[in-house]
TIROZA-886132 format. One record per residue (C-alpha): residue in one letter; x, y, z. Coordinates in Angstrom, 1 decimal. Each point is the difference from the previous one (the first is absolute). Layout:
REM TIROZA-886132
residu A, x X, y Y, z Z
...
//
This chain:
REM TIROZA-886132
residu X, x -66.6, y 194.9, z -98.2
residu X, x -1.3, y 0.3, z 3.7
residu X, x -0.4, y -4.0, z 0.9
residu X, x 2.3, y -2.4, z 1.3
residu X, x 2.1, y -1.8, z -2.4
residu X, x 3.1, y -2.4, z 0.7
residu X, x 3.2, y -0.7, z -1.4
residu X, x 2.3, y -2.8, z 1.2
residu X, x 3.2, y 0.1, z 0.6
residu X, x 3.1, y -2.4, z -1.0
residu X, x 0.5, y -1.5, z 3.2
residu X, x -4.3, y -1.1, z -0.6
residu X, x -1.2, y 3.1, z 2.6
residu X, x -3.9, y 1.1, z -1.1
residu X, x 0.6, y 4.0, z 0.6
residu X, x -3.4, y 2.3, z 0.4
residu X, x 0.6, y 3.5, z -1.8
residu X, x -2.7, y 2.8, z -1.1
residu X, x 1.1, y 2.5, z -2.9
residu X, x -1.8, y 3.4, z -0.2
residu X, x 0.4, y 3.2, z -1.1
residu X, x 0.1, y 1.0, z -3.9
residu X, x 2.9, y -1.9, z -2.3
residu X, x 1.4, y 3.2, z -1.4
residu X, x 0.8, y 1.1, z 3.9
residu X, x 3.4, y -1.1, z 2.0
residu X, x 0.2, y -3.2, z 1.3
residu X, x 0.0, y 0.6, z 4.1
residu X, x 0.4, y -3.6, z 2.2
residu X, x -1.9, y 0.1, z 3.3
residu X, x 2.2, y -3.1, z 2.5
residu X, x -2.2, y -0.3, z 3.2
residu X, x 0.7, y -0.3, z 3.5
residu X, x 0.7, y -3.4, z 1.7
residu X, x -3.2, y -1.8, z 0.9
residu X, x -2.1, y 2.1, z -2.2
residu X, x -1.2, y 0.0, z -3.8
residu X, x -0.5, y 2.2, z -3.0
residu X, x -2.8, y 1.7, z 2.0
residu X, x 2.0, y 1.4, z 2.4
residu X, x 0.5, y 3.3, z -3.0
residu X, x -3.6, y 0.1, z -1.0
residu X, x -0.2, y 3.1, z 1.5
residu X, x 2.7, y 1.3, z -2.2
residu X, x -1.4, y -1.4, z -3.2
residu X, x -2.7, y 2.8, z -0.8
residu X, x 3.0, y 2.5, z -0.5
residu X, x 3.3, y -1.6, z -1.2
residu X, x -2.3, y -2.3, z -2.8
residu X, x -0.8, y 3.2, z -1.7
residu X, x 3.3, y 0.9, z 0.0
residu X, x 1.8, y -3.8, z -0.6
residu X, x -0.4, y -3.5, z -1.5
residu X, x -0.1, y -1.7, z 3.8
residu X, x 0.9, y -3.0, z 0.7
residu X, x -0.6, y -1.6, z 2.9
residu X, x 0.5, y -3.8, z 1.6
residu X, x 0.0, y -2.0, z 2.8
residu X, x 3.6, y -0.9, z 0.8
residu X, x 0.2, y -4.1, z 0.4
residu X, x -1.4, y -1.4, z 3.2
residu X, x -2.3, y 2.9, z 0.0
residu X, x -3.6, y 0.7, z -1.4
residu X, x -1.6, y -1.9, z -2.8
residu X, x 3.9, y -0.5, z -0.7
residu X, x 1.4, y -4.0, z 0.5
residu X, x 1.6, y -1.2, z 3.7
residu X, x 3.1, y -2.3, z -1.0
residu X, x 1.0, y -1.7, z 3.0
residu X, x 3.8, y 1.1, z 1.7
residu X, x 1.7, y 3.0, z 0.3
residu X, x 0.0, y 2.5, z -3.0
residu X, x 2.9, y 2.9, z -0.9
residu X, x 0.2, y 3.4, z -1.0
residu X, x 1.6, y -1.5, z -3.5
residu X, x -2.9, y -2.0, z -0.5
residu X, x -3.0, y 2.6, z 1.2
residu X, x 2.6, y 2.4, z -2.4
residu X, x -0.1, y -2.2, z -3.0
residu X, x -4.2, y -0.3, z 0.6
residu X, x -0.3, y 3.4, z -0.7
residu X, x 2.9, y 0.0, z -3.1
residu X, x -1.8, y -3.5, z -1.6
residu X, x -3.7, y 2.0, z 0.5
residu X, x 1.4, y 3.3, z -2.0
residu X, x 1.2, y -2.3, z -2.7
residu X, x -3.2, y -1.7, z -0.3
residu X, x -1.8, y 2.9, z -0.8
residu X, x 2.3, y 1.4, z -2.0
residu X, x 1.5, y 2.4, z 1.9
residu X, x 3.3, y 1.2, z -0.3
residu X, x 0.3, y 2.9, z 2.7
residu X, x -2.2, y 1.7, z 2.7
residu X, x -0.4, y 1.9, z 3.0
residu X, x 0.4, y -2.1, z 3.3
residu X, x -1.5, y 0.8, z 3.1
residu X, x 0.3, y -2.4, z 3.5
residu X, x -1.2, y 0.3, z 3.1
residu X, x 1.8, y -2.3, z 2.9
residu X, x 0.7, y -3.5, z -1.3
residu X, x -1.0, y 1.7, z -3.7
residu X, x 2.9, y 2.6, z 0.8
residu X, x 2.3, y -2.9, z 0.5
residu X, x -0.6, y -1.2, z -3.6
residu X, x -0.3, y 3.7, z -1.4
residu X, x 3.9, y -0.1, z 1.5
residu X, x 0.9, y -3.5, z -1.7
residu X, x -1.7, y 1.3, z -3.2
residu X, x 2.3, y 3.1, z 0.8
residu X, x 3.5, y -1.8, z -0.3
residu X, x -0.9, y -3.0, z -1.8
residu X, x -2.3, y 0.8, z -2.8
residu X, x 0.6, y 3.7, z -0.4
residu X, x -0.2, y 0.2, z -3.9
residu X, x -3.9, y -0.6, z 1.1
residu X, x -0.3, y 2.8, z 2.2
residu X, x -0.6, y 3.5, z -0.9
residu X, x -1.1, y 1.6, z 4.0
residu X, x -0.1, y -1.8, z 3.0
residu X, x -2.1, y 0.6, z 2.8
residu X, x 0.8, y -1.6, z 3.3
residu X, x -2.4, y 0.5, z 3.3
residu X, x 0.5, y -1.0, z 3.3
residu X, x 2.3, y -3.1, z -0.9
residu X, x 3.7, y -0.5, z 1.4
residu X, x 3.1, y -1.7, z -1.4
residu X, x 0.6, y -2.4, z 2.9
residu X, x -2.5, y -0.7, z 3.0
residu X, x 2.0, y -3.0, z 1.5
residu X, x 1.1, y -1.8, z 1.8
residu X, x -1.1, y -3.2, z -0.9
residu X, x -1.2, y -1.7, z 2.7
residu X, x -2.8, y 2.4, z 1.4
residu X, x -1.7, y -0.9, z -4.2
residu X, x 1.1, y -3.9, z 1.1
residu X, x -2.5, y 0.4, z 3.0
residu X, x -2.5, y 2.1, z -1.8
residu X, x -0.2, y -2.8, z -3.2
residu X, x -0.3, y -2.8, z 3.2
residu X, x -2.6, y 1.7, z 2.0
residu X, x -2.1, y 0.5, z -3.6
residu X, x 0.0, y -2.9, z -1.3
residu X, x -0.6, y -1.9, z 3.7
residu X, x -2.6, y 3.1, z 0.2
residu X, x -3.8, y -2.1, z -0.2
residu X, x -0.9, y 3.3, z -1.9
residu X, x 0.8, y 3.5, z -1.1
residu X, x -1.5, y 2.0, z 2.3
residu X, x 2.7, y 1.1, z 2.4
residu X, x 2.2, y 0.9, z -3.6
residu X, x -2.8, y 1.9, z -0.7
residu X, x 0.3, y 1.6, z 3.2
residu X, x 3.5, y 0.4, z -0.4
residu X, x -0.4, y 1.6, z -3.3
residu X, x -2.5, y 2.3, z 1.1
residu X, x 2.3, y 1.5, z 3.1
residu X, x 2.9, y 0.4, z -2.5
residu X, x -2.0, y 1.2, z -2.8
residu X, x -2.2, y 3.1, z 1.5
residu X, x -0.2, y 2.9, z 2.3
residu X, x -1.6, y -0.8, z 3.3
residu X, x -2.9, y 2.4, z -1.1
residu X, x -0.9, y -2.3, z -2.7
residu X, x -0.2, y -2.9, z 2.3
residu X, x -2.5, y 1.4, z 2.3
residu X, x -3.1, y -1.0, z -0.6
residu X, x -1.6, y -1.6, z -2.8
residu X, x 1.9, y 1.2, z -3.3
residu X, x -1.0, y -1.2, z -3.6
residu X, x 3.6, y 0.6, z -1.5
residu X, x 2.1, y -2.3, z 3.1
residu X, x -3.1, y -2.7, z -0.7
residu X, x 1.1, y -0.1, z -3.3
residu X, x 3.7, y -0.5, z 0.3
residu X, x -0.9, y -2.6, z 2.7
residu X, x -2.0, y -1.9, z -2.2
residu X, x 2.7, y 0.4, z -2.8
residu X, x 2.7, y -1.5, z 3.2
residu X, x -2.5, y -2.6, z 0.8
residu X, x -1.2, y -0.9, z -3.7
residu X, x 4.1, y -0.9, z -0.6
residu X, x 1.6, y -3.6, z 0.1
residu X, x 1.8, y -0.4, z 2.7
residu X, x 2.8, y -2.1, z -2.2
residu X, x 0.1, y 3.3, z -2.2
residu X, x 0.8, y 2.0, z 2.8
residu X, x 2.5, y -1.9, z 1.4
residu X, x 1.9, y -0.6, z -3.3
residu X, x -0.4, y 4.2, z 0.2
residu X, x 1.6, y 0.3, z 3.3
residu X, x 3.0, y -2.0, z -1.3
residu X, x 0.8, y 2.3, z -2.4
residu X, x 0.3, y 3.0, z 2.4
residu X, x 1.8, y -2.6, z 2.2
residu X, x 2.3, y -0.1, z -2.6
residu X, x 0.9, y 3.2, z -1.4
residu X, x 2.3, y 2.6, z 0.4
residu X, x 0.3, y 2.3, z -2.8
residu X, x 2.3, y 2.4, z 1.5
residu X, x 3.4, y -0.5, z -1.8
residu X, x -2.0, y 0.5, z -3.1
residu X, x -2.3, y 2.3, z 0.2
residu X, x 2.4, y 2.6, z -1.6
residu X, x -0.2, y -2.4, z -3.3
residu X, x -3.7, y 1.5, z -0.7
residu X, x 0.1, y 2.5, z -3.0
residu X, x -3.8, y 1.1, z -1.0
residu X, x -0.8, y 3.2, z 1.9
residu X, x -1.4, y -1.1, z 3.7
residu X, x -2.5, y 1.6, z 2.7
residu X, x 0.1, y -1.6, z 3.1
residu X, x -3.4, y 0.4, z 2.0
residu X, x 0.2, y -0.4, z 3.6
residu X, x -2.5, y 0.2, z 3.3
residu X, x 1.4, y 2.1, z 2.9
residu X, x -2.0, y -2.3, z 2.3
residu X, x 0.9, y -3.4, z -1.8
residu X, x 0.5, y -2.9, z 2.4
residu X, x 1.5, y -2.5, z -2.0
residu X, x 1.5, y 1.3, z -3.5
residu X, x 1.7, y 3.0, z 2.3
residu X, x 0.3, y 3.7, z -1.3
residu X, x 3.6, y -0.3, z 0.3
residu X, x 0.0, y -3.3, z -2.1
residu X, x -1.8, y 2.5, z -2.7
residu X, x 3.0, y 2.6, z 0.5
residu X, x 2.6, y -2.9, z -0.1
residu X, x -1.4, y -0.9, z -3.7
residu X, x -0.1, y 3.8, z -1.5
residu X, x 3.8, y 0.7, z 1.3
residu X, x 0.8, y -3.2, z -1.4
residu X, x -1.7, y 0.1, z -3.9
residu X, x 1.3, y 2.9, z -1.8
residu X, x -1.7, y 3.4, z 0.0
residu X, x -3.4, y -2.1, z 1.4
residu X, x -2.5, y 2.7, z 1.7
residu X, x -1.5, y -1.0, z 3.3
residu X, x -3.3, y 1.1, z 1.2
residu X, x -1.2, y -0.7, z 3.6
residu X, x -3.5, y 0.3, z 0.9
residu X, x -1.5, y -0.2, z 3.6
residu X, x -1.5, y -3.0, z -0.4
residu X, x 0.5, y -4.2, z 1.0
residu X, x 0.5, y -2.8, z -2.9
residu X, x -3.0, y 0.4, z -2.1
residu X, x 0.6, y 3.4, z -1.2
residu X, x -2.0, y -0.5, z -3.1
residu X, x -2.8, y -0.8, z 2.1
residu X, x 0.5, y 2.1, z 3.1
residu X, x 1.1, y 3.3, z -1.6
residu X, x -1.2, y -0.7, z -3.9
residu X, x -0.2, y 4.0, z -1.2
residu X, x 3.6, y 0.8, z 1.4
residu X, x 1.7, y -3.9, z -1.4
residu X, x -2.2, y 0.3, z -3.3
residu X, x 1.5, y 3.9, z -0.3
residu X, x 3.7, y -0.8, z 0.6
residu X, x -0.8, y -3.5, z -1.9
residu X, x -0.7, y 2.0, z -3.2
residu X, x 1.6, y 2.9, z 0.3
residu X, x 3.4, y -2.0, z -0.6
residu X, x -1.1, y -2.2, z -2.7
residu X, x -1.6, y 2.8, z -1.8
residu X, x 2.9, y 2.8, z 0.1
residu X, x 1.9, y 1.0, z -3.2
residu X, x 3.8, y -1.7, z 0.5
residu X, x 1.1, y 2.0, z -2.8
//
């Protein structure tokens, strides 16, 4: 299966999701980054399809997915991912996150652990408060007559300044992905970070855990990466030299460490 489908979830929330990879393989969830879509890991598909069932989808407010109106939560964007597995019949699998899909890899961590086997969590953080600098952000959004300076934004945050010199087909496709997003989606997004602050239970999450982390990362900190592995239980950490986009701006050396742990032999 390599189109689109949808499923819908019980609060009446369309959710965009692409399954690929052969049924007798793992199950391995792809969660993307906030204010892009499923395509942000096309890059990554070649390799980890042949060795999982992926499944990929574009968290709410995001993609092909729906744009409810108000502010969304980690227990809801959580529950997304728990009412998609069991639509599909799917009891456990692999998780990986990258940023806002981190977040939920660390809900699915202490909330729904009977549903993970490894977790994966990249460039993401268990608190970026406080609240009111996400307050102005959501105001200046949605008062925003487009999406270009969030695109702009994104971009900055995103890559190294070597990528944005110059005309660079890989930035132009995240900025589209930035630009191509609703700007209700995002803000109900931004309230969830606004939000959350997983650090009292972070110790909670059981399933064996590699933190990913950019050395250069401007937002989602290296230090926020090395606050989660001391706080999960024997989690490995792995810091590349690299921004926020590590899939995308170091793919050999995330994709290697990315496999590497959910292949090796726990026994």
């Amino acid at each position: 299966m390599t189109d689109t489908c949808f499923m819908t979830t019980g609060d009446n929330c369309r959710i965009a999701y692409r399954l690929e990879g052969a049924e007798d393989r793992p199950v391995l969830v792809l969660s993307n980054s906030i204010a892009t879509n499923l395509h942000m890991w096309d890059g990554q598909m070649p390799e980890l399809a042949r060795a999982f069932r992926v499944l990929r989808y574009d968290m709410r407010g995001h993609g092909l997915s729906d744009a409810p109106g108000g502010p969304y939560s980690l227990d809801r964007l959580g529950r997304d991912v728990v009412e998609l597995l069991d639509a599909l019949g799917i009891a456990r699998a692999h998780f990986c996150g990258l940023s806002l899909g981190g977040f939920v890899g660390q809900w699915l961590g202490i909330h729904a652990p009977e549903r993970i086997d490894r977790l994966v969590l990249s460039n993401t953080s268990p608190y970026l408060g406080p609240a009111p600098q996400w307050d102005e952000l959501i105001r200046t959004l949605l008062s925003a007559p487009d999406m270009t300076t969030t695109a702009d934004m994104f971009m900055r945050n995103w890559f190294p300044d070597r990528m944005l010199r110059g005309a660079n087909a890989t930035v132009d496709a995240f900025r589209s992905m930035v630009l191509g997003t609703s700007p209700q989606g995002l803000a109900g997004c931004y309230a969830v970070v606004r939000d959350c602050d997983l650090r009292r239970t972070l110790p909670l999450v059981t399933a064996p855990t590699l933190v990913i982390g950019g050395k250069d990362d401007k937002v989602t900190l290296a230090s926020h990466s090395e606050e989660i592995a001391a706080a999960i239980p024997g989690a490995q950490l792995v810091l590349l030299p690299g921004v926020h986009l590590l899939n995308v701006e170091l793919p050999v050396e995330f994709l290697g460490a990315v496999m590497a742990f959910l292949t090796a032999d726990c026994g």
